[in-house]
N, C-alpha and C positions, 0 to 999 in steps of 0.2 A: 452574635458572632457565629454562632452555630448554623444558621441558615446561612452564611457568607461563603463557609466549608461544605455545606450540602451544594451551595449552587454552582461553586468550581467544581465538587465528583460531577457533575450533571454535567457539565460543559466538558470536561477531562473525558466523560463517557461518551460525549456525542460528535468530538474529534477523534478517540480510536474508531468508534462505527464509522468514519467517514471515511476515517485513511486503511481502515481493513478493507472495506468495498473499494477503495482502489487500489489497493494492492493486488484485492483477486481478478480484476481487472486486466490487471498488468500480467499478472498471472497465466491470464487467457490469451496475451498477445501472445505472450513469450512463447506461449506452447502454438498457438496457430501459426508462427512465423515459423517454428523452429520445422515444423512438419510442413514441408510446401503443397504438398496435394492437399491441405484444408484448405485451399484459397476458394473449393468452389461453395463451402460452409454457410448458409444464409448469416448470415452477422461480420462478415470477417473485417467488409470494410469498415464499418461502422466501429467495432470494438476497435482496430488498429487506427482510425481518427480519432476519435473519443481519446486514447491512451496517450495520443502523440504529441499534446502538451506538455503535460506530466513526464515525461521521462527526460532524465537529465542530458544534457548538450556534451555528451563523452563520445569523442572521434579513435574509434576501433575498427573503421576497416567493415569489409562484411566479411561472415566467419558461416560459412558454407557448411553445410550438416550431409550427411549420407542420405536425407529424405527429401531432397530437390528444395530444401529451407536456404535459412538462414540463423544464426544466433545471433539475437541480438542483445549482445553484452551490456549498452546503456541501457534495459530496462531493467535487467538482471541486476544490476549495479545500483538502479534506483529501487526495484522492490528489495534491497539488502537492507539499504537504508529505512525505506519504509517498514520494517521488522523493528529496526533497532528503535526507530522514534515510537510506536507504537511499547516497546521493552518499557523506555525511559517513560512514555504514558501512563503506564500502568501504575508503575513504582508511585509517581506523583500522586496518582490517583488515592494510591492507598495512605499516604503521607497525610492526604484532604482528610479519610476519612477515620486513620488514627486522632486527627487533630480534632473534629469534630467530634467525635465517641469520647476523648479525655476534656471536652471541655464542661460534657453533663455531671460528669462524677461531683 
């Protein structure tokens, strides 16, 4: 049973690495978009493709920045939540690894 608790912390560990690397992802659009002169940035298209699965289908309008950008609120909205599911991951995680560490006693 112990090894069952060790291989869910192992899986609980390798979906936060997964949703923190697209967090900072998203991270990067949000800041490339929001500063419009980074458009001539070697990677801009490619990071704002990559990302543009991933963020949620929220109709806000474009939200115009004083740096010739844009704010783009549904990524913002989706790295929110990617915080918070990342929170509740961690909790879990620890939950796996209290249950495993009481199950040697």
């Amino acid at each position: 049973m112990e090894s069952f608790f060790r291989f869910g912390q192992a899986l609980v560990t390798t979906v936060i690495v997964i949703t923190a690397l697209l967090g900072l992802l998203i991270l990067a659009r949000i800041i490339l978009l929001f500063f419009g002169q980074l458009k001539t940035v070697p990677g801009y298209e490619q990071v704002i493709n990559l990302t543009k699965p991933f963020i949620l289908p929220v109709e806000t309008g474009k939200i115009e920045t004083p740096y010739d950008g844009q704010f783009d609120l549904s990524a913002t909205i989706t790295l929110l939540l990617i915080i918070v599911l990342e929170s509740f991951l961690s909790v879990f995680r620890s939950v796996l690894g209290r249950r495993s560490s009481g199950l040697k006693q």
